[in-house]
C-alpha positions in Angstrom: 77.3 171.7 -153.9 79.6 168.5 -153.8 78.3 165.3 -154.5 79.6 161.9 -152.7 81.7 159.9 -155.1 80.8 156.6 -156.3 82.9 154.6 -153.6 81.6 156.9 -150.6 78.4 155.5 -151.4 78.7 151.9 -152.2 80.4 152.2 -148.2 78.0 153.7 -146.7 75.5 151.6 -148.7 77.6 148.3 -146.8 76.9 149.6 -144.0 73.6 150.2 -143.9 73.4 146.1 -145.2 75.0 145.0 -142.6 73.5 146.8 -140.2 70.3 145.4 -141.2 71.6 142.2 -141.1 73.2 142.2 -138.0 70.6 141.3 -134.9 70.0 143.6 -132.3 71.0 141.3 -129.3 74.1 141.0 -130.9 74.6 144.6 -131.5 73.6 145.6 -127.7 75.7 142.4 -126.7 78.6 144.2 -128.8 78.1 147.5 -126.9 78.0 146.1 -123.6 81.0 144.1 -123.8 82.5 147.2 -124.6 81.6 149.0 -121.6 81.9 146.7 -119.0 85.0 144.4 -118.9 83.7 141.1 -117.5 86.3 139.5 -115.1 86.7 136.3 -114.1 88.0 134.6 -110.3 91.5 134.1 -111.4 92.0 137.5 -112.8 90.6 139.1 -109.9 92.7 137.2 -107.6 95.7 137.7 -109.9 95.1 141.5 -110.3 94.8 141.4 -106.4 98.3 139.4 -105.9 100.0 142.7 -108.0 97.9 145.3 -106.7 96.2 144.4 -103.4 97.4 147.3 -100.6 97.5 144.7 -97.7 100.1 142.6 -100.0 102.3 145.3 -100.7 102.5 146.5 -97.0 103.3 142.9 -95.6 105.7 143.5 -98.8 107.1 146.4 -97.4 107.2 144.6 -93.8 109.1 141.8 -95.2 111.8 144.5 -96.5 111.9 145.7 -93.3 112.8 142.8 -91.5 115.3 142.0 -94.3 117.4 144.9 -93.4 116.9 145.1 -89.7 118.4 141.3 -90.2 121.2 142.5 -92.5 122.8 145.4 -90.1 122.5 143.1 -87.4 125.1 140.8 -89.2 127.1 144.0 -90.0 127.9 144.0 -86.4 130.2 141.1 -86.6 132.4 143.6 -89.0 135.5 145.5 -88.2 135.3 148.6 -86.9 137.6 151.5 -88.0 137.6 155.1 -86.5 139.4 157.8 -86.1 140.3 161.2 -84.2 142.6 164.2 -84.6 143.4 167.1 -81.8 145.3 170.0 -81.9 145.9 171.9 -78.9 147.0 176.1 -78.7 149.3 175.6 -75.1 148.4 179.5 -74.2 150.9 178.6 -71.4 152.8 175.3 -71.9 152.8 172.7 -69.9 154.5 172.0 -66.8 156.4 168.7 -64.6 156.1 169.0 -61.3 159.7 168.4 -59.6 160.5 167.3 -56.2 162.5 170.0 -53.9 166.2 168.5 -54.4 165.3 167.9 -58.3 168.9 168.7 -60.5 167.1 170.5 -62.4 167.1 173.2 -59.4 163.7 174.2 -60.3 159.9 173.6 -58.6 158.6 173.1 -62.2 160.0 172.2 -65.6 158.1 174.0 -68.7 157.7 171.4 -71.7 156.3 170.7 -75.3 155.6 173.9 -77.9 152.7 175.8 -78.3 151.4 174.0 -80.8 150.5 170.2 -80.8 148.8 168.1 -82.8 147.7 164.1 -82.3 146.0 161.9 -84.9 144.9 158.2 -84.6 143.3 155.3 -86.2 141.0 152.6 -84.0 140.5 148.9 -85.8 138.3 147.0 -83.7 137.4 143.4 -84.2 134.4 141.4 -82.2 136.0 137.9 -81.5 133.1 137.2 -78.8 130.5 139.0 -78.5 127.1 136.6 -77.4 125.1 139.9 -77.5 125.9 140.3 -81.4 125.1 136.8 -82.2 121.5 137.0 -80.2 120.5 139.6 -81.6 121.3 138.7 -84.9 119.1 135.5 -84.0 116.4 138.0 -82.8 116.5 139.7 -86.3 116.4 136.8 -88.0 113.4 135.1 -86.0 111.7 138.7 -87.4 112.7 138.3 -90.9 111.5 134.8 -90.7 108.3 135.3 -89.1 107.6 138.6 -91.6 108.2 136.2 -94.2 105.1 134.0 -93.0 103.3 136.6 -92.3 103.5 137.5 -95.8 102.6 134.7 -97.1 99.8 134.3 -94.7 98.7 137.7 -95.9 98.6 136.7 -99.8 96.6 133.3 -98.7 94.1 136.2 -96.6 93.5 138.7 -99.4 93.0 135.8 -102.1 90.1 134.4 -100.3 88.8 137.6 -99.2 88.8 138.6 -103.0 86.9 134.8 -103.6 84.7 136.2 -100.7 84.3 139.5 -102.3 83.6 138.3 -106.2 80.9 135.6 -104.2 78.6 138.5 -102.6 79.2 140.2 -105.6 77.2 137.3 -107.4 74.8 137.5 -104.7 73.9 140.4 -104.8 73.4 140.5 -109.1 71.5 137.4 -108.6 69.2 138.7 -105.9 68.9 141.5 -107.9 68.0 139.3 -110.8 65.6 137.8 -109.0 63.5 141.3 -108.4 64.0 141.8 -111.6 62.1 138.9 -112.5 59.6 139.6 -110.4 58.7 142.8 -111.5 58.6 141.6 -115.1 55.6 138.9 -114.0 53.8 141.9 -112.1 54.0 144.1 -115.8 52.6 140.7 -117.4 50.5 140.1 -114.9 49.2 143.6 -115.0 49.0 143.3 -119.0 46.6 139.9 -118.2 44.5 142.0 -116.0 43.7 145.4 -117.6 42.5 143.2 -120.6 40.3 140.8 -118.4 39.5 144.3 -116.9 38.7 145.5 -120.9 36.2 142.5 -121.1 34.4 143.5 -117.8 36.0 140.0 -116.2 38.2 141.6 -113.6 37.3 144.3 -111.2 39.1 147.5 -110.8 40.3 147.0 -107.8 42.8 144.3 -109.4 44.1 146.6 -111.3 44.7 148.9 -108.8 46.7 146.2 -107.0 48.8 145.0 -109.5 50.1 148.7 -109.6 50.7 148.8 -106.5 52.6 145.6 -106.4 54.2 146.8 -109.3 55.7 150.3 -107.0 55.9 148.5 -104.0 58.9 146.5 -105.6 60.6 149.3 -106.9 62.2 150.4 -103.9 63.7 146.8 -102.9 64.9 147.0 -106.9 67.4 150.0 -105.7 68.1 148.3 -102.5 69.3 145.8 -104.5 71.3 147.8 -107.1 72.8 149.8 -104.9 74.2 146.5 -103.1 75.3 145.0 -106.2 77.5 148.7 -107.0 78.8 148.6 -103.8 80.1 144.5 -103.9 81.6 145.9 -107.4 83.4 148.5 -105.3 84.7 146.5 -102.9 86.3 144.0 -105.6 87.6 146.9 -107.4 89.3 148.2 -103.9 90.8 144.4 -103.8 91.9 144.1 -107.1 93.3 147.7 -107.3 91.0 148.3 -110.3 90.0 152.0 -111.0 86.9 152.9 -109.4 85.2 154.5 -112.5 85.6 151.2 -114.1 82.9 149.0 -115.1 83.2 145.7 -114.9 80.7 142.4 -114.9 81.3 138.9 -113.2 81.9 135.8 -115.0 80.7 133.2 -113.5 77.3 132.7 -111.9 76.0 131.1 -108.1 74.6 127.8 -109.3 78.2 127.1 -111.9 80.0 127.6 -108.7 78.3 125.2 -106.3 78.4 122.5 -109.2 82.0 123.0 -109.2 82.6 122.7 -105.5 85.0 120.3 -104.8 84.2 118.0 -101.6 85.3 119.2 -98.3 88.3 117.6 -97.6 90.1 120.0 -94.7 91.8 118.9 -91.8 91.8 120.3 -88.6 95.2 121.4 -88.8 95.9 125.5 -88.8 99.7 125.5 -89.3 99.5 127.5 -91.9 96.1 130.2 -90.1 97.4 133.8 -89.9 96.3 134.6 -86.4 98.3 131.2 -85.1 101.3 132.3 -87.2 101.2 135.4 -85.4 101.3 134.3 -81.8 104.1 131.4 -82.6 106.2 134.1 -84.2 105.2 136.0 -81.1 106.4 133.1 -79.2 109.3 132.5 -80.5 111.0 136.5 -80.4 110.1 136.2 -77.0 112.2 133.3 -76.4 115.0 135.5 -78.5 114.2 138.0 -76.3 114.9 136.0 -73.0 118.3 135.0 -74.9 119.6 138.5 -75.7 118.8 139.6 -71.8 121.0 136.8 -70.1 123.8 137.6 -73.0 124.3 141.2 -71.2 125.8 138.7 -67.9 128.3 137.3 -70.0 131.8 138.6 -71.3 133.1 139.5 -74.6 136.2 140.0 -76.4 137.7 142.0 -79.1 141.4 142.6 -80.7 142.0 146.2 -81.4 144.6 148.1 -82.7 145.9 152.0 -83.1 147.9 154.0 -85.3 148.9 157.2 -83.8 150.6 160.5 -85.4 151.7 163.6 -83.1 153.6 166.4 -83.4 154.0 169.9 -81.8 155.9 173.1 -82.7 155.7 176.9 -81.8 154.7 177.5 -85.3 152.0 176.1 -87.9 154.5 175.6 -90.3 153.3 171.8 -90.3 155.5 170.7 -93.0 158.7 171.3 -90.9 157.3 169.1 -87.8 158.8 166.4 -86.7 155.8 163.6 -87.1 156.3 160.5 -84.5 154.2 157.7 -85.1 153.2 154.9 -82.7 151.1 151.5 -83.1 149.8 149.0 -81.1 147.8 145.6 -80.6 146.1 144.2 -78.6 142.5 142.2 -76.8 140.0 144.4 -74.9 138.0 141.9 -72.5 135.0 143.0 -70.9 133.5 141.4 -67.4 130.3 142.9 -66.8 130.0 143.2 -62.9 126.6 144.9 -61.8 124.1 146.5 -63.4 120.8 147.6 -61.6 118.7 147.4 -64.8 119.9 143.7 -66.1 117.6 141.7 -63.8 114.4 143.3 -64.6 114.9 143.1 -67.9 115.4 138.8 -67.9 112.2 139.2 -66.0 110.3 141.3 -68.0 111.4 138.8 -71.3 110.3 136.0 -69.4 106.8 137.3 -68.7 106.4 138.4 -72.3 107.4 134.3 -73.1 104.6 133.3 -70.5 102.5 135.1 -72.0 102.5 134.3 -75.8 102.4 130.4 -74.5 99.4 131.5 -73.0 97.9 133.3 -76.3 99.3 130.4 -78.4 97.2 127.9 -76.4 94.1 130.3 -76.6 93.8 130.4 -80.3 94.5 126.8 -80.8 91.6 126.3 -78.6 89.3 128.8 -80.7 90.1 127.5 -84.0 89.6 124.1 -82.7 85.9 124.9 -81.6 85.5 127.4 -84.6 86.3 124.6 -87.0 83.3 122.3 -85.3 81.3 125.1 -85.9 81.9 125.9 -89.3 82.1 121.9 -90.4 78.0 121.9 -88.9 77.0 124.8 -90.7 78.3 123.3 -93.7 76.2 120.4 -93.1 73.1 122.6 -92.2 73.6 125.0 -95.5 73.8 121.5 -97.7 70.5 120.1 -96.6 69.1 123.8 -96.7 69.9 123.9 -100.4 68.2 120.7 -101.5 65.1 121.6 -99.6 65.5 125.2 -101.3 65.4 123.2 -104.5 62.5 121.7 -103.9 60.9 125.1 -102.6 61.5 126.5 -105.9 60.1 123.7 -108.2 57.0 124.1 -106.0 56.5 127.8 -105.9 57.2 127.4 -110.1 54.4 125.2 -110.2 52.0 126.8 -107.5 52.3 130.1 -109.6 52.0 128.7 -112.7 48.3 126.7 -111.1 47.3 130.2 -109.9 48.1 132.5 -113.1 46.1 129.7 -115.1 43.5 129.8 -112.4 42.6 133.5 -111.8 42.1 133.6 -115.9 39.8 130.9 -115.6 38.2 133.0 -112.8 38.7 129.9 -110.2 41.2 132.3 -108.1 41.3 136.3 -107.6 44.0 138.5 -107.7 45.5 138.0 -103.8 46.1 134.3 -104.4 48.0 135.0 -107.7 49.9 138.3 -105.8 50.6 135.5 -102.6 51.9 132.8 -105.2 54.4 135.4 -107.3 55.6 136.7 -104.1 56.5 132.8 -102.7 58.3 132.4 -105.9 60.4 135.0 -105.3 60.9 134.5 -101.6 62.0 131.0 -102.6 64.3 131.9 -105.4 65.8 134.4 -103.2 65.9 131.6 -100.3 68.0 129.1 -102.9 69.9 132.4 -103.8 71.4 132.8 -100.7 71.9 129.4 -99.6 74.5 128.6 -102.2 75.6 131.8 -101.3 76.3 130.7 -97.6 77.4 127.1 -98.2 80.1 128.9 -100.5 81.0 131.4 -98.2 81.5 128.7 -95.0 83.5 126.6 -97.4 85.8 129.8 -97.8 85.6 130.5 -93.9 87.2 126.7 -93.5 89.8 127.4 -96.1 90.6 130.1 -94.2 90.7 128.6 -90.9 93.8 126.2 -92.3 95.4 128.9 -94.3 94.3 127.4 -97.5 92.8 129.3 -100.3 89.8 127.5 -102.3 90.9 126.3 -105.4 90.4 128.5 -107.8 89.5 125.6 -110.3 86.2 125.7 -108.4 84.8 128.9 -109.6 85.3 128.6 -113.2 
């Protein structure tokens, strides 16, 4: 049998010391900062600016755009072709001649039985107003995509401010149950030993246990919705799903950080009214390019050409003419059945996006009234929420003090625990709404909350 050496147990002797010295709300502190990585706002909405899937695709949208843009400019660039033909004359061809020809024949036989023809095409748009609208139509898309994305990264930011807020709800709420259950378990404790000393009847005891199960399943309810807020931030943030995490910041640190509402009503920047502009505008591209197919367009070309023929392929004995030429290619469209539907159709799609345009002006217009009210509503909610509290505090307090001076029973102490809770629950969610319609404003003009506000 080995024996530990003298260092191995003057260690292990260290740390058994300092594990004694160490508290244990430190130590469980110690292990639960190790298993659940707490995250703040700003990372979450950084993490959701890298990760977020919505970003990426208007990313990948943007990209897109970009290209569609740069092929339509490619359009303006030469064009170079070319063609080769050879041709096996089973019977050669023939010249038709007139009857008193001096060739004394009907028909004069010409060219080999073999002959071959190669050229090369340059073509160069000089005017072309079909090219140049529709290179304006691509770039109104890039341009508009480019908004769009933006639009999108102002979107997913607030819904992630959105998401991390009803993720504090719902810990809080369940914080609040939490505490509840804890003053039934005391409350219980108070009355089995009143019951001991023959003070309280049974059938308190009873109660209080069944107060005691009776919040138990509203304790999952509530953990269940807290996991699934955490979910959903994860999902935003692109954060593995097995991960545990913990939020940094609390309801109450929020609403004292709130900066005063200070948004206009104007929505140049709100997605949906992004959408219908850019809408708008392609349309009006799109009337453009239709009345470009009336008008003409020119081009220089040019061709190279190589030909030869012989009875043989012995190609390197041909005799190889080549021919070029220049020139302009001008073309008049003159009637087309399909043109003038096409204008119309454009124009009805223009009439139309004026039409939505107008529309969601007008609903963000009326939305904004809406929201700016139940700002003011939620605010005066939440001081008379405060003042709830403070009273139900008190009230319970009165009671507890009373039923052990037997002055109260057991219903008025169970009826002034469970206003407590309703009123801390109450003051829970408003700040949760007044947050949440301050983001639904932000969102209105395209403007995230600052994120200053939930540190």
């Amino acid at each position: 049998m080995r024996f530990p050496t003298l260092s191995t147990f003057f260690f292990a002797l260290a740390l058994l010391i300092a594990s004694l010295l160490v508290p244990e709300s430190t130590l469980a502190q110690s292990a639960l900062a190790q298993e659940a990585r707490v995250l703040t706002i700003q990372e979450a909405v950084a993490l959701a600016r890298e990760n977020n899937h919505d970003v990426r695709q208007a990313d990948a949208d943007l990209e897109r755009a970009a290209l569609a843009l740069s092929e339509a400019r490619r359009a303006r660039l030469p064009e170079i072709s070319g063609a080769g033909q050879y041709t096996n004359n089973l019977r050669r061809p023939v010249i038709l001649l007139p009857p008193d020809s001096p060739f004394g024949e009907d028909a004069l036989r010409t060219g080999s039985r073999h002959t071959i023809n190669s050229n090369l095409q340059l073509s160069v748009p000089i005017y072309n107003p079909r090219i140049d609208r529709t290179t304006a139509l691509s770039r109104s898309a890039r341009d508009l995509e480019t908004r769009l994305r933006d639009a999108t990264a102002r979107e997913v930011e607030i819904e992630v401010q959105r998401a991390y807020l009803n993720g504090l709800l719902a810990r809080e709420s369940l914080e609040v149950l939490q505490e509840s259950e804890e003053r039934l378990r005391e409350n219980r404790t108070l009355v089995a030993s009143l019951y001991k000393e023959g003070v309280a009847p049974e059938f308190d005891l009873l109660r209080t246990d069944v107060q005691i199960s009776s919040v138990q399943p509203e304790l999952a309810r509530a953990t269940n919705t807290y996991d699934g807020a955490l979910n959903y931030l994860k999902l935003l943030t692109g954060l593995p799903i097995n991960e545990d995490i913990a939020l940094g910041a609390t309801l109450e640190g929020v609403y004292e950080a709130l900066p005063e509402l200070d948004v206009a009503p104007t929505f140049e920047q709100n997605r949906a009214l992004l959408q219908v502009q850019g809408r708008e505008e392609l349309a009006d591209r799109q009337v453009d390019l239709a009345r470009s197919a009336y008008l003409p367009s020119l081009s220089g070309v040019g061709t190279v050409t190589y030909q030869s023929q012989g009875d043989n392929l012995a190609l390197y004995d041909y005799n190889w003419i080549n021919s070029s030429t220049v020139g302009l290619s001008l073309s008049i469209p003159i009637f087309s059945g399909g043109r003038g539907r096409a204008l119309e159709q454009a124009r009805v799609e223009r009439r139309q996006a004026n039409m939505q345009r107008e529309f969601v002006l007008e609903s963000l217009e009326s939305e904004y009234q809406t929201t700016r009210g139940r700002i003011e509503e939620i605010e005066a909610t939440i001081s008379a929420q405060e003042q709830s509290v403070a009273q139900a505090e008190r009230g319970y307090d009165m009671a507890l003090v009373s039923y052990e001076e037997g002055a109260y029973n057991l219903i008025e102490v169970n009826d002034a625990e469970q206003a407590l809770t309703d009123a801390r629950l109450s003051y829970t969610t408003a700040l949760s709404d007044l947050i949440g319609a301050m983001l639904d404003m932000n969102e209105l003009v395209g403007r995230p909350m600052e994120i200053t506000a939930f540190e």
